[in-house]
Every structure is written in C-alpha cells, then in structure tokens.
C-alpha positions in Angstrom: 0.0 0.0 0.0 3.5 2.5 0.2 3.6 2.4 -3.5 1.3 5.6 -3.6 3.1 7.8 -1.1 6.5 7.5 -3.4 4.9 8.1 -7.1 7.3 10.6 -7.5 11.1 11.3 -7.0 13.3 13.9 -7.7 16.9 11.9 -8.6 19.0 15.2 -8.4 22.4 15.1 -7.2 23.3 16.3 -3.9 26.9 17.1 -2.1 26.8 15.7 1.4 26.6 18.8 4.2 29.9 19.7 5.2 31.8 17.5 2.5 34.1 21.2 2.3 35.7 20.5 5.7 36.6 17.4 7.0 35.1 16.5 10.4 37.7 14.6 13.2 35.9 10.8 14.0 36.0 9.6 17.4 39.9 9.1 17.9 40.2 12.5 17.0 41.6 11.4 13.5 40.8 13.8 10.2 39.7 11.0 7.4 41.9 11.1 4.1 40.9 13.6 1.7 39.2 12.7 -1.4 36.6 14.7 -4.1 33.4 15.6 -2.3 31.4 12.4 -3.2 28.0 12.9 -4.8 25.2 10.7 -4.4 21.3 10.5 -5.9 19.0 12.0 -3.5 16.9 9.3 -1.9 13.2 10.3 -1.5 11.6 9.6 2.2 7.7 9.0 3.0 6.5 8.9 6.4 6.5 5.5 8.0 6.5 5.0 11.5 5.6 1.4 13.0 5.1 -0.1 16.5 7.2 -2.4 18.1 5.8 -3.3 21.5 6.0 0.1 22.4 8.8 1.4 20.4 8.2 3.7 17.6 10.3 3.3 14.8 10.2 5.6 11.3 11.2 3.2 8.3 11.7 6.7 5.6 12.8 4.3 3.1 10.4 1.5 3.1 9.6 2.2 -0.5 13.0 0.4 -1.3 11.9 -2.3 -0.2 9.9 -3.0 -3.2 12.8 -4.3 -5.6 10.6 -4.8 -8.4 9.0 -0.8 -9.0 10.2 1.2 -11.5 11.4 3.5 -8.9 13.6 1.2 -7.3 14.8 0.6 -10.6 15.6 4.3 -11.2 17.1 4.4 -7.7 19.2 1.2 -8.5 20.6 3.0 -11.7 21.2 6.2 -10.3 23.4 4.4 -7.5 25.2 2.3 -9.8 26.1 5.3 -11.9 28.2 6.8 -9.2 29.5 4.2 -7.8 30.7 2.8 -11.4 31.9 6.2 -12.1 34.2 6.0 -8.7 35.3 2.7 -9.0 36.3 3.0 -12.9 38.3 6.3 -11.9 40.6 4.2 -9.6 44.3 4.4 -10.6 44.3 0.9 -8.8 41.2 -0.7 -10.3 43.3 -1.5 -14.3 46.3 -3.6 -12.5 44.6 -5.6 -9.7 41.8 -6.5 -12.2 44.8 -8.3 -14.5 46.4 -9.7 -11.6 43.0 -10.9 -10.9 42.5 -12.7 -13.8 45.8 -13.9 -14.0 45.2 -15.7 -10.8 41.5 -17.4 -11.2 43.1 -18.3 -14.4 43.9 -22.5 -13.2 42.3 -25.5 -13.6 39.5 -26.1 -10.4 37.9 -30.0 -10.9 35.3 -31.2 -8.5 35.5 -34.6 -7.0 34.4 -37.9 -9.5 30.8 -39.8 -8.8 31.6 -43.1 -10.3 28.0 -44.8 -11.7 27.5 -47.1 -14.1 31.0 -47.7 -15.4 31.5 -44.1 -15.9 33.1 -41.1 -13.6 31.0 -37.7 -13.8 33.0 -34.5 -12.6 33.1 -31.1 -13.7 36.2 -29.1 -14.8 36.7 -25.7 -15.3 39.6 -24.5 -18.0 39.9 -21.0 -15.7 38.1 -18.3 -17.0 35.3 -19.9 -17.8 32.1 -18.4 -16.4 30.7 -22.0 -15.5 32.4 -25.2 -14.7 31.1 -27.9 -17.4 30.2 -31.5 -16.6 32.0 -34.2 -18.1 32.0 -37.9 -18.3 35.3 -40.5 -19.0 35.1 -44.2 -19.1 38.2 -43.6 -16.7 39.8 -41.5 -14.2 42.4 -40.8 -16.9 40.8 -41.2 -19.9 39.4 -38.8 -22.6 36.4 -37.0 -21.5 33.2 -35.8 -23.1 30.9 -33.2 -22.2 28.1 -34.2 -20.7 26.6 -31.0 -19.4 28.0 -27.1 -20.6 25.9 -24.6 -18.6 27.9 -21.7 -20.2 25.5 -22.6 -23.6 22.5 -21.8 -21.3 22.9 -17.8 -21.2 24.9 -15.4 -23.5 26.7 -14.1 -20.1 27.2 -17.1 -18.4 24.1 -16.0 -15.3 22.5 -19.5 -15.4 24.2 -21.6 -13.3 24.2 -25.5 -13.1 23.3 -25.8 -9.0 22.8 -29.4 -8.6 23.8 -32.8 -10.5 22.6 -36.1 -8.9 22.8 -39.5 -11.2 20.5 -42.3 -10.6 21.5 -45.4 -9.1 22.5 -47.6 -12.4 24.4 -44.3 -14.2 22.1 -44.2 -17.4 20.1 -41.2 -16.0 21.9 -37.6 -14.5 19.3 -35.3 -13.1 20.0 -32.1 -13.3 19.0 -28.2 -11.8 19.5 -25.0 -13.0 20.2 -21.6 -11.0 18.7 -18.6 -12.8 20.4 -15.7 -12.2 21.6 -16.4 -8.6 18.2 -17.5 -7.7 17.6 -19.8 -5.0 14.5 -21.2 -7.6 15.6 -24.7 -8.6 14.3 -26.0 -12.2 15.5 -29.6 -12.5 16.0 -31.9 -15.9 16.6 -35.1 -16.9 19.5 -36.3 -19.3 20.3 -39.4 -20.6 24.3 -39.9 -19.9 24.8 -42.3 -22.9 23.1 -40.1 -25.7 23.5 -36.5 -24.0 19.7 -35.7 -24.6 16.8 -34.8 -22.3 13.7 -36.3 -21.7 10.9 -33.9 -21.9 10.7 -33.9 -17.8 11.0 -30.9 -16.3 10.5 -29.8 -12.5 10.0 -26.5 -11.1 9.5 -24.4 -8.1 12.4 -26.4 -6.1 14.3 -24.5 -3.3 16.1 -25.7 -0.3 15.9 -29.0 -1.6 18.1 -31.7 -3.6 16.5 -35.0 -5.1 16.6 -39.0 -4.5 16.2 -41.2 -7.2 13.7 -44.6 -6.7 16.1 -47.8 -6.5 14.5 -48.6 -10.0 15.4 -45.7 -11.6 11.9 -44.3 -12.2 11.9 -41.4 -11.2 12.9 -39.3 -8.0 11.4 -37.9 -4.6 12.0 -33.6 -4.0 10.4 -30.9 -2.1 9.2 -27.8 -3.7 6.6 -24.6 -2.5 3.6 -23.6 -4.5 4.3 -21.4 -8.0 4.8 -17.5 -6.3 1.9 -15.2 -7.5 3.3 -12.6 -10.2 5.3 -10.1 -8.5 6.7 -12.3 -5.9 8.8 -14.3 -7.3 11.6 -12.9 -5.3 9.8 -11.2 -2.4 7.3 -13.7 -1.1 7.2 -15.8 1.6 8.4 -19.3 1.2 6.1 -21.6 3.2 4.3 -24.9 2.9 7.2 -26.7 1.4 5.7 -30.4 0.5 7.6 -33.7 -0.5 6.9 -34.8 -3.9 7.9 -38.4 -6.4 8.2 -37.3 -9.7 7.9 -40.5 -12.3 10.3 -40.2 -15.6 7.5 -39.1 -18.4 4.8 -37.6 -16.4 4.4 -34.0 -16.5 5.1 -32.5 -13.0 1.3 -31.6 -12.3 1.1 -35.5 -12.3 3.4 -35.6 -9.6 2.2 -38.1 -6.6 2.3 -35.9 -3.1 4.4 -38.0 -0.5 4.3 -35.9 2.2 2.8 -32.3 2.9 2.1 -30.5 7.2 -0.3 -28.1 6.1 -0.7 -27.5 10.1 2.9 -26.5 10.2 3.8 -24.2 7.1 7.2 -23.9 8.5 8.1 -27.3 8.2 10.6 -28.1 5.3 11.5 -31.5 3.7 14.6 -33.0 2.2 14.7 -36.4 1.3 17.5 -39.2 0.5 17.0 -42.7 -0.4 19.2 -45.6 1.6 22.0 -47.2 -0.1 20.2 -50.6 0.0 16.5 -48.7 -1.8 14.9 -50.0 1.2 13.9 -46.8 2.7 13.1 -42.9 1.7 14.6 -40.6 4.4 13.0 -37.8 5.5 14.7 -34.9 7.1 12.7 -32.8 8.4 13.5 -28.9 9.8 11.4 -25.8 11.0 14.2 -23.2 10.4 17.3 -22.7 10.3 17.9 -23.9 13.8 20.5 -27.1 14.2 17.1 -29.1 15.3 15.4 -31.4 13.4 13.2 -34.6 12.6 13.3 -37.7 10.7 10.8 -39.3 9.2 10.7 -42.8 6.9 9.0 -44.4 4.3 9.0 -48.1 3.4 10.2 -48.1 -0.4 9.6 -52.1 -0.5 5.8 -51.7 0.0 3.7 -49.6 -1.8 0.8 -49.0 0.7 3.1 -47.9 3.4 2.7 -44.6 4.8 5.6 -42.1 6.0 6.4 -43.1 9.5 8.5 -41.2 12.1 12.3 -42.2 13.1 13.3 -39.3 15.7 10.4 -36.8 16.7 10.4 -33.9 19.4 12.9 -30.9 17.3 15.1 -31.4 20.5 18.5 -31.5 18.6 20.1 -32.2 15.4 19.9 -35.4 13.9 20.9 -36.5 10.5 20.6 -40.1 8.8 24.6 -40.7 7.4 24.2 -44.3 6.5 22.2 -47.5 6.7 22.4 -51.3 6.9 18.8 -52.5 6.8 16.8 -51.6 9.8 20.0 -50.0 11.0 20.4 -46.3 10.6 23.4 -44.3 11.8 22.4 -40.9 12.8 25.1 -38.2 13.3 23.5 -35.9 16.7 24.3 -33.4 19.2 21.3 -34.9 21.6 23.7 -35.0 24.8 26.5 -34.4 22.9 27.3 -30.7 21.9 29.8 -31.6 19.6 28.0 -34.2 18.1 28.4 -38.4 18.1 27.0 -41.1 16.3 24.0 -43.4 17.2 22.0 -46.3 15.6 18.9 -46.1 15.8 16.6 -49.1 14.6 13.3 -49.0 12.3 10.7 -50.5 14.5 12.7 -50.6 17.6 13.5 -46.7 17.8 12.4 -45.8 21.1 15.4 -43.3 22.7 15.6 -46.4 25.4 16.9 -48.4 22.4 19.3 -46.2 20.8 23.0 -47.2 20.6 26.2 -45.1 20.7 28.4 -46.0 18.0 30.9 -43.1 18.4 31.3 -41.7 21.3 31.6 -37.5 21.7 35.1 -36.2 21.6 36.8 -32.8 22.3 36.8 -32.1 18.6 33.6 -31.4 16.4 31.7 -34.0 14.3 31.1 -32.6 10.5 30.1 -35.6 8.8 30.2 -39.2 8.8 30.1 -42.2 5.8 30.7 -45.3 5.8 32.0 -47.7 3.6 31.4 -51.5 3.7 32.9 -51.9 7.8 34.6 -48.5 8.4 33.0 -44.9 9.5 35.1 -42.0 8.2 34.3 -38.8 10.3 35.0 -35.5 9.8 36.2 -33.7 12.5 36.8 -30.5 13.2 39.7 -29.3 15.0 40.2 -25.5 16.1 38.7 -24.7 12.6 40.8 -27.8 10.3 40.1 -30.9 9.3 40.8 -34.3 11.0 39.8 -37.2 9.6 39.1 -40.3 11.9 38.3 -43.8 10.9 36.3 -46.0 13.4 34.7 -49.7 12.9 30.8 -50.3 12.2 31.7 -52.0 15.7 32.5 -48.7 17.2 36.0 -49.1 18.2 39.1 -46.6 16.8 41.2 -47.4 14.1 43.1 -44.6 13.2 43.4 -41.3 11.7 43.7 -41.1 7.8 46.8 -38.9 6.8 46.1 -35.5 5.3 48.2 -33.4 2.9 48.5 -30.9 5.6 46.6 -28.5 7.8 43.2 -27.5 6.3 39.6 -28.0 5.2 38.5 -31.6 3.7 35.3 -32.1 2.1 34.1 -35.4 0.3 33.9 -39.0 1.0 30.7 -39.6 -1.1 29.5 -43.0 -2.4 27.8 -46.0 -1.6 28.4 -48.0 1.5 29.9 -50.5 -1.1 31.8 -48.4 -3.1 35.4 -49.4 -3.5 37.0 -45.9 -3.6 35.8 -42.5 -2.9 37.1 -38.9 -3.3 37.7 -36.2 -1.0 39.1 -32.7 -1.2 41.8 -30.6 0.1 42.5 -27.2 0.6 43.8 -24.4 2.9 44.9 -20.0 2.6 47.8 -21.1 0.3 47.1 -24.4 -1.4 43.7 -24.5 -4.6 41.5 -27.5 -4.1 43.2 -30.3 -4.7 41.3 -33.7 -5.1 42.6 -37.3 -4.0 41.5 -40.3 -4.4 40.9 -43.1 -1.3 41.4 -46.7 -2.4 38.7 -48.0 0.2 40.3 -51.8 0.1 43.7 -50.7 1.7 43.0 -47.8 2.6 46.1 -46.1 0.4 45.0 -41.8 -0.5 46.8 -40.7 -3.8 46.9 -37.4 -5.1 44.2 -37.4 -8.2 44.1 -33.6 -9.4 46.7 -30.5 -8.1 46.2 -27.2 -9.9 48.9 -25.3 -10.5 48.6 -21.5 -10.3 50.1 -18.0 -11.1 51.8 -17.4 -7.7 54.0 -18.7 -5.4 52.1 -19.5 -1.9 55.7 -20.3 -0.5 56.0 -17.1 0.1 53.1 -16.7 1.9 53.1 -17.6 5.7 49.9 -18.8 7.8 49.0 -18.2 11.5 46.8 -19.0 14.0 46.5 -16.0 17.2 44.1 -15.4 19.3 42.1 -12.3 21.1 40.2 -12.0 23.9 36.5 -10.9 23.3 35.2 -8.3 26.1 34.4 -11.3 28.3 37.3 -13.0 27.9 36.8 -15.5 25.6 39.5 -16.8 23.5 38.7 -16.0 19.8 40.7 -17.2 17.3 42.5 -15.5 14.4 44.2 -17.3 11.5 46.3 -14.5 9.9 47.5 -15.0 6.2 50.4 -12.8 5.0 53.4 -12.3 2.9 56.7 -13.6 4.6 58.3 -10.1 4.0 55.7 -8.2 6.0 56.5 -6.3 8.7 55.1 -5.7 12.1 55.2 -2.4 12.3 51.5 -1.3 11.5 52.0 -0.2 8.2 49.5 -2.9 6.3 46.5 -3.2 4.5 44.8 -5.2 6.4 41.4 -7.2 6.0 39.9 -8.9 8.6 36.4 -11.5 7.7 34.1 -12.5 9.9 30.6 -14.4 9.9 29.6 -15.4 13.0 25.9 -17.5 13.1 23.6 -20.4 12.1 26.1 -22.7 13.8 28.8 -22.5 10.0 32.0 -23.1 10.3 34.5 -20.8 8.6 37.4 -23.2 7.6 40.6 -22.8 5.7 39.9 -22.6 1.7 41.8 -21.2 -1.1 40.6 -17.8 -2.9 42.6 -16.1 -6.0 40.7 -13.0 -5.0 42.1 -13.5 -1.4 45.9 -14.7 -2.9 45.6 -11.2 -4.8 45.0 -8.7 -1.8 48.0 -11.4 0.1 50.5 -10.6 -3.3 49.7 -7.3 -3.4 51.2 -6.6 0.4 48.3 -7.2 1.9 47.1 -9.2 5.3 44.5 -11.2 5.2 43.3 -12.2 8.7 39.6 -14.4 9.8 38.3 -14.2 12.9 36.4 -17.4 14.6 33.6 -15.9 16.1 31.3 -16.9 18.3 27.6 -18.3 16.8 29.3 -20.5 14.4 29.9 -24.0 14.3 33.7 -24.3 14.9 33.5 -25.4 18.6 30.0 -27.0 18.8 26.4 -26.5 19.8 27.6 -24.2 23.0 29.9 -21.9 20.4 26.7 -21.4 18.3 24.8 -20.7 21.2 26.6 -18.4 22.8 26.3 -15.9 19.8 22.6 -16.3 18.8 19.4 -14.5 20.0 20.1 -12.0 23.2 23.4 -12.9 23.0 24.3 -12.0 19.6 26.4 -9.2 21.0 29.1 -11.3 21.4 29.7 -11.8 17.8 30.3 -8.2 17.7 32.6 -7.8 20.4 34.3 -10.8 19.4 34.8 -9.3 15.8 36.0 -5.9 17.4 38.3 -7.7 20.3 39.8 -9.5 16.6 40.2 -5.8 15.4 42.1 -4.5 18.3 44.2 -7.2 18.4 45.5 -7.0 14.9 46.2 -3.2 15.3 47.5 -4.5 19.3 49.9 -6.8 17.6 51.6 -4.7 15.5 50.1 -6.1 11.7 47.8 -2.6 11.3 46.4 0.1 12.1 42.7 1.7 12.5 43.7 3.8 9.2 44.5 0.5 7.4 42.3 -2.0 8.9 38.8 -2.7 6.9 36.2 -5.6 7.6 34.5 -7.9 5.3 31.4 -10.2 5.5 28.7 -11.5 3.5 25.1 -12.3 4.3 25.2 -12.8 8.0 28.4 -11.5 8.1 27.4 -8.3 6.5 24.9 -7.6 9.1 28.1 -8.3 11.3 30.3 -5.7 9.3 26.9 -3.8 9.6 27.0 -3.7 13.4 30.5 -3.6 14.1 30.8 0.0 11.9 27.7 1.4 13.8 29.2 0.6 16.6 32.9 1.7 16.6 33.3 3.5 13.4 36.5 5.0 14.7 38.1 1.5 14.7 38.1 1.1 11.0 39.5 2.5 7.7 37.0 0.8 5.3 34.1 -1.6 5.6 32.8 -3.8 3.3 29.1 -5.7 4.1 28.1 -8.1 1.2 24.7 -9.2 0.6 23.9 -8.3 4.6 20.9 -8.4 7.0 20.5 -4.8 7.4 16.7 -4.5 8.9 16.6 -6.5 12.2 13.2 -5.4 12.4 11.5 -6.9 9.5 14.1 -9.3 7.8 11.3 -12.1 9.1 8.9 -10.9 6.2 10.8 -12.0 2.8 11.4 -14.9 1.2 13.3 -17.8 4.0 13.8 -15.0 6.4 11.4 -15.9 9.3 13.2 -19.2 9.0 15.9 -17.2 10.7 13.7 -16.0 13.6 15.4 -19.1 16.2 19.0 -17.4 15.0 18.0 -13.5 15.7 14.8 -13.6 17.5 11.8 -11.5 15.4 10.6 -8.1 16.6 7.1 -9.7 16.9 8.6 -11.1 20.1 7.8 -8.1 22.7 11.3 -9.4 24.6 13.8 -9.1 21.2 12.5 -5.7 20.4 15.3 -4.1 22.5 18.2 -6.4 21.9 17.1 -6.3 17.9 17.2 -2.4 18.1 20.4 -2.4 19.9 22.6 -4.0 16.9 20.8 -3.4 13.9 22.9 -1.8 11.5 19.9 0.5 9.7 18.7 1.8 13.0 21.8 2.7 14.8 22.8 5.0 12.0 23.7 8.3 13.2 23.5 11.7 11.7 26.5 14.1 12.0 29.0 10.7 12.3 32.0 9.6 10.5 31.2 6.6 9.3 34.2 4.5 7.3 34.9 4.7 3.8 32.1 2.0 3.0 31.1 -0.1 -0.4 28.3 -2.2 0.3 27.8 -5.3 -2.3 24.0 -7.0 -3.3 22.3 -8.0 -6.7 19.0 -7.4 -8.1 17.8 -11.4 -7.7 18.8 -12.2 -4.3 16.2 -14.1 -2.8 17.8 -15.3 0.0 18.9 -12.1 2.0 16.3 -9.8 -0.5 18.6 -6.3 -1.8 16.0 -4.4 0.1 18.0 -4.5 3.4 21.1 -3.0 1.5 19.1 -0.5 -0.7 17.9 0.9 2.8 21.1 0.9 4.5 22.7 2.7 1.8 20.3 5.4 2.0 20.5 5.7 5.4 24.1 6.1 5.4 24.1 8.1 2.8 22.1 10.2 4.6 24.2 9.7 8.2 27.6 10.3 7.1 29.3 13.8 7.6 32.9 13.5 6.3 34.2 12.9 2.6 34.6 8.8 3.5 32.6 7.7 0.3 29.4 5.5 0.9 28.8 3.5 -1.9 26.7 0.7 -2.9 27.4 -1.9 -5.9 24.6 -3.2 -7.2 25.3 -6.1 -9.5 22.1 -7.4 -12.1 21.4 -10.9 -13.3 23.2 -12.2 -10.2 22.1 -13.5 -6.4 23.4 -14.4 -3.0 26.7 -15.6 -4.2 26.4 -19.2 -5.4 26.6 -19.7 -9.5 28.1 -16.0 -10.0 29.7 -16.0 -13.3 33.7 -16.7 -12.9 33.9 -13.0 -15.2 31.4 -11.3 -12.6 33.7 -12.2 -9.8 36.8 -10.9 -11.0 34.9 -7.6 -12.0 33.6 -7.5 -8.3 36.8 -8.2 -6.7 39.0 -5.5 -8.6 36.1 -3.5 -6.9 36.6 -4.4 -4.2 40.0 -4.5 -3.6 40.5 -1.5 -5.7 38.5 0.4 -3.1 40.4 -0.6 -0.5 43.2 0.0 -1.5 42.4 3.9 -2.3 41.0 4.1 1.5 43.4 2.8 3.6 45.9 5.2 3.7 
C-alpha cells in the first residue's frame, strides 16, 4: 500500500553537508581527503511502526519494493556513481589483471563413479561456469556431458545441482537462474547426452533421491509465487513430492505435505540398499530437526517417524537394513553417532556407536565396515576412521593443515574422493582406495603465484568477556610488524557455520599485493559445537560483535595494522556483522565492506526464507527481542552528523535469500548519516544473487572492486 506515497522522486544530485571540511571521528583522526562524493538523493515518506511500544520511522520502506520502476531508477542512479568511482581508480586496471591472471587455473570437483563411468566437472579458468564431463576412466578422454555456459549469452545460469540415478544411465539435473535460490531440474540421458521432456519447477532448499528402480525421483518444492513475488514472497508450505520419468510434473504423486505447520521443510535421501526414503525434516534454520521414513519395499506404506520432538540435530549418514546411523548433538554438543533401529526406535533403544570427543563431528560415511568422520579441529580438518563395531582405528593422513570435504559413495563403493585445501594451497582432489586404505593425489592445480612465500598463522584475542577467539592470519613472509598494512579482517559469525581454511585467487591477490588477510572465529558459528553457536545467537548476539572488534584490536595491538589500514568484510550474515561492528565503533576502521547483509533487524522475518531465521536473531514480533534487535541493527543505529568509514556495500537485483532491500535501505540511510568525505557507496550487481553460481567474469569484475577500493581508502 506504500507504493502511492512515493509516485514521485526527484533523482537530483546532492553534495553531502559539510563535504568542504573534514570532520575529526571519534579518535580524533581527520579521514583522508578525497573529491566531495555525490550521491542521488533518496526520497523519504513517512512510516512509523510499532514495536511493542517502540516507535520506529522506516523513511525508506519504499526500497523495499525491488521490483517498481522507482527502485529501478534508484538502483541505476546508485550504480552510476559508484561505477563512475570505481572506474576512476588508478588501482582498479592492474589488480583487475592480476585478478584474472590468478583465477586463471584448472578447479575439478570430486568424481561420482556410476555405471562404469566417472562424472566430474572441470573448469579450463576463466570460464564463467564449470562444465560437466563424463570419462570411461579417471584418466581417460572426456566428453561433455553438461556445458551450462551454452545456457545464457553471459554465463548467469548456473548449473546448481547434479545427482545421477542409481545404475548411471540417468543424470538429473538443476539450474540456478540468475543467482536465484528457484531450482528448475531436468533429466539427461548420460549415454546419448539428450533430455527427456521432464521438467520440475519451483524447487528450493531442496536436492533429489532417485527410486532404486530408476523411475523417477522424490524432492520438495513450495507452490508457483503469484506474479510479482517471485523474489519477495514468503516461502512456506514446502511439500515432499515423487516425480515418475514421463509424467508431466502436475502428475506428480504428493508423498508428504504438514499443512498445520507451514514452517516445516523437507529433504529427502534414499538408503543405499533402496529399502527406505529418508526424510529430514526442519522448521528453520535452527541445528534441530526430525526424521521421518518411508518403506520403499511396499507400496501402501505410509511415512512413519524415526526421531520426533525438534530437540537437537539429527541426520541419517548411512544405513544397513533396519539399521540407521544418525550423526547428533542430543547430549552431545559436539556431536556423536548413534544407531537407531526401524521399528525398535524408542530413545531407550538407541546405541552409541561413536562416542563424543573434544573435537567437532562434520560428517560421517561409511563404507562396507569402516565410518570415516569428519572432525573438526580448532577450525581444520581431522579425519578419523572407526569400525561399524565402534571401536578406533586410526586417523587417515592428510596433505597438511586445512579444510577436507568429500567422501561420497555407496556404502559399497570401492573408492571415494575427497578434497583438500587451505589459505595457500587451490582445491586439490585425492583419491581413497577403500580396500587398503592407500590416499593418492588425483588432481593438483597449478597457479600463477607462489604460496611459499606466503606464511599462515593462527592467534588469538580476547573478546570483552574473555573468551579466547581465534585469528588465523594469512600474509606475505616479507611483511612487517610495524603497523604499516592493509589489512582485511572476515568475519561471519551465526547459524552454527564453520569458517574453515579454503583457497581464494581473490584473497591470494589482496596477500601478493602486500596485503594481510586475517579471519576471525567468532562466536555463533559451528567451529567449537552446539555451546559456540549458542553463545552468539538471539540475546546474545552481541558477542559476535565484540568478538569481531576484540579480533580488530588485536591485529592493530599486535603490531600487523592500524585503525587507518584496517577494513572488515562479511557477506550475508556477516554483512549484518560488518553492519554492526561499523555502527558501533566506526573510529576502529578504515573501510568496511558488508556483502549481501541483513541490514533491517526489524523486518528481515517478512521476505522470502527469512522468518526461517527468527530461532538465529529472534523476530521483533517477540515483545522481549524488540530491545536487543534495536540495539545491533545496522539500519537503525545509524547516526547523523557521524564519521562513518569509507564503505562499499555489495547485493544483486535477484537475491532471494537475503532480499537487496536490506542493502538499498542501509545505503540510504548512510548516505544520509555520514558527515565526512569517507565515500558511501553501494554496488549493485544485475542478473546475479546471493553468491552461489556468479559468473567466474562477474567475480573478477567485483573483486577488482573491491579490492581497488580498498586499497584507495586505507591510507
């Protein structure tokens, strides 16, 4: 009902008040002098809502509204600047070659051997999307199975999921439009390379399991969006679905459906042995969930429950029969593994396979008589094997210190893949020959720059309460101590993830060009269990923050930085954290740089997933998070007449995850706030998302951005 109070806007260009003289921040420091920045005025309408007693004006609501043709105009106005500031970078030409000099290396993903065949995909460098091939052998000649950069003139529809059924013949396949979190999935025949006619829309949050037989494939989808919402509207009422090969989807027989609990999402998975269809079941984002079951051997059966109650996190990693092996944190924060039996699974009959230890369960498989788990380790990968009878066997040697992923296959698979990488080595793959045991080196890119010369550290802070936060510090070996570098510190900091060691050519750029790259383990993440999540989520999400800023002070403390040359970086949850962290000490900071954030603590519950993130933040319709919501969010503790830090904030048009509303309003309002020549820019990039599927040439365009930016504020 807003759209009538903003019908009209005046899109002149304004200088921000006092942009002659230089105002001191809060340390008393004069910010470096650049040109008065300009920036499109942003209209304002009167909005003022009730929270539980707390009146709060929303003046740019309007933006909210991604899809008017006053957004639009904003949108393009903003870009304009901000293109027009970024382009005029001396920087910007140089950092963009180096750039694409670096993300120029071969990147394979990890085989999935079916039906005599291996199916990976490969990327030459540059290529906007990886393709998918298939080889008779690990070594052999390869064809192309599927080339997703044939699907879109520049390279914006992604290939987001590939899952083959159980005898090879048939690779099911879904496509990413845009950056969209909208699944459309296809079938192609591996043999011939052609589609069948099937196609399945309307997918999100939610991979596939192929039928035993082959015949088609269980998923979970939401209703069609009415026009206009495709990108805005609530996702609820998620139902389970078994799509047969050669029906059209509005044939598709309904599994599963809660119409009494619209929350409720589904994902489903198929046991090794095609005895059972597993059902896990969640309500939110919250590490608690259910698991139901469905008898795939007879056709009347109904879906049964496994593990009711939403009283911890429980996930089905393997099977034997009856016998399912459930990875949990129910009395165990940092997770174990438990069989629980079909029939028999009353929590008085559950047995403890693996027991808890002092590092973290990731993820389990097994294979024939041996679990491999995952462990994580003060953010790195250990690797543990145990027996089916749950006794130790040993640890499986790794390359080094770092972040595995992998160890896919059947339960009688007789090798599996996984992969290995850290802040100085690119994905490597290696294979594990599962009869002795023996891990060889498949796939080792080689790249334009020598990581010897890089050096690797781990620190660590204390937050405001004296936790022990952890920094891992990436940097050339020829840099100084002496407070004289650019330095970049990450952060994320929620919905119990894990921030691990990886490799990023952006990241080995900023490193080469004298840069230090630092991350900060925060609290609310995953990296020390279910009480390190905890203790950063709802009314204690402060901590994150003064974990992040206790990580700041050190660096500077330490002798890598100072305030003038320190900036912050996060995405998505971690730009609300790059959010908070400048609202609240903008003197601590040179530049900051909030990605694809959650800006609006207040409303972030009414698009798209977000109220799936209400057990993470709390909502404002809860009368006791109204306060502690206010007290962090980044777009309400703007403040006129402050310095804020030179800031470029990052979304895209088609994010549907974290909708660009929150960053369109935040940039206004900052905008609006700042009073010194620190620019406030946003980058709004089109045809793209939330991160996952952006074009390779997208990326490198963003990063010289971003880096380029940087580079001419820290000074």
């Amino acid at each position: 009902m807003f759209r009538i109070l903003f019908c009209f806007f005046a899109f002149t260009v304004t200088v921000i008040a006092n942009a002659e003289k230089p105002i001191s921040n809060a340390k008393g420091e004069t910010p470096t002098s650049n040109p008065p920045m300009q920036y499109p005025s942003t209209s304002s309408v009167k909005v003022i809502d009730n929270y539980h007693g707390h009146e709060v004006a929303d003046p740019y609501r309007w933006l909210e509204d991604t899809e008017s043709s006053e957004t639009g105009d904003w949108i393009e106005a903003q870009n304009k600047v901000t293109n027009a500031y970024l382009q005029s970078l001396p920087q910007r030409p140089a950092m963009r070659k180096r750039l694409e000099e670096l993300w120029n290396y071969e990147r394979y993903d990890m085989p999935i051997a079916k039906g005599g065949r291996y199916i990976y995909t490969h990327n030459n460098g540059l290529q906007d999307q990886s393709i998918l091939y298939k080889a008779p052998s690990l070594d052999a000649d390869r064809d192309v199975l599927i080339d997703p950069n044939t699907f879109s003139e520049d390279g914006t529809i992604a290939l987001a999921g590939v899952k083959l059924s159980s005898d090879g013949q048939w690779c099911a396949y879904s496509l990413a439009d845009g950056g969209s979190d909208w699944r459309t999935w296809k079938v192609r025949n591996v043999e011939t390379g052609e589609d069948l006619p099937d196609v399945v829309e309307w997918v999100k949050f939610s991979g596939i399991a192929w039928m035993p037989d082959n015949s088609g494939f269980f998923y979970a989808r939401y209703a069609q969006p009415v026009e206009g919402e495709t990108l805005l509207g609530t996702n609820e009422n998620q139902r389970l679905f078994f799509h047969k090969l050669g029906d059209d989807q509005s044939q598709d027989q309904l599994v599963f459906e809660r119409p009494d609990e619209p929350k409720w999402g589904f994902s489903p998975s198929v046991t090794d042995d095609g005895e059972y269809v597993i059902i896990h079941n969640s309500k939110s984002t919250d590490p608690e969930s259910q698991i139901f079951y469905k008898d795939l051997q007879d056709p009347d059966a109904k879906v049964e429950p496994l593990i009711v109650g939403f009283d911890a996190e429980y996930e089905v990693v393997a099977s034997q029969g009856k016998r399912m092996f459930v990875m949990t944190d129910n009395d165990a924060p940092k997770r174990r593994l438990i069989e629980v039996t079909v029939g028999k699974n009353e929590r008085s009959e559950w047995h403890e396979i693996v027991p808890e230890c002092e590092d973290v369960l990731q993820a389990a498989s097994l294979f024939g008589e041996t679990f491999y788990l995952n462990y994580l380790k003060d953010a790195h990968s250990r690797i543990a094997r145990w027996s089916l009878a749950g006794e130790p066997l040993d640890d499986l040697p790794l390359p080094g210190v770092g972040s595995v992923h992998g160890f896919g296959g059947p339960d009688d698979a007789a090798e599996t893949f996984f992969s290995f990488t850290n802040y100085v080595t690119p994905e490597s793959i290696y294979h594990v020959d599962l009869q002795n045991g023996q891990v060889s080196l498949w796939r080792s890119p080689e790249i334009a720059i020598d990581t010897d010369n890089f050096i690797t550290e781990q620190i660590f802070a204390k937050s405001k309460d004296g936790t022990r936060v952890p920094i891992i510090v990436t940097r050339r070996r020829d840099t100084k101590l002496d407070g004289s570098n650019r330095t970049l510190l990450y952060g994320y900091g929620g919905f119990n993830i894990s921030i691990t060691p990886s490799f990023s050519p952006a990241n080995a750029a900023w490193i080469d060009s004298g840069g230090v790259y630092a991350v900060a383990t925060l609290r609310g993440g995953g990296e020390y269990g279910r009480e390190w999540h905890e203790a950063g989520m709802r009314l204690k999400k402060q901590n994150v923050f003064d974990d992040f800023i206790s990580a700041a002070e050190h660096l500077i403390e330490a002798g890598y930085t100072k305030s003038s040359l320190l900036a912050v970086q996060g995405r998505s949850n971690g730009g609300l954290l790059v959010g908070a962290v400048m609202t609240q000490r903008p003197e601590l900071f040179g530049a900051c740089l909030p990605g694809v954030g959650v800006m609006d603590m207040l409303r972030y519950h009414k698009f798209t997933i977000g109220w799936a993130w209400v057990g993470e933040f709390g909502s404002s319709d809860e009368a006791d998070q109204v306060e502690n919501l206010l007290s962090y969010s980044p777009l309400h503790n703007l403040k006129a007449g402050t310095c804020y830090p030179a800031t470029l904030i990052t979304t895209a048009d088609r994010d549907d995850r974290v909708v660009p509303g929150h960053s369109f309003k935040f940039a206004a309002a900052l905008q609006a706030a700042q009073s010194c020549e620190a620019p406030t820019l946003i980058r709004i990039e089109t045809r793209a998302g939330h991160g996952a599927g952006t074009p390779v040439s997208k990326r490198i365009d963003e990063y010289a951005d971003l880096w380029s930016f940087l580079m001419a504020n820290l000074r």
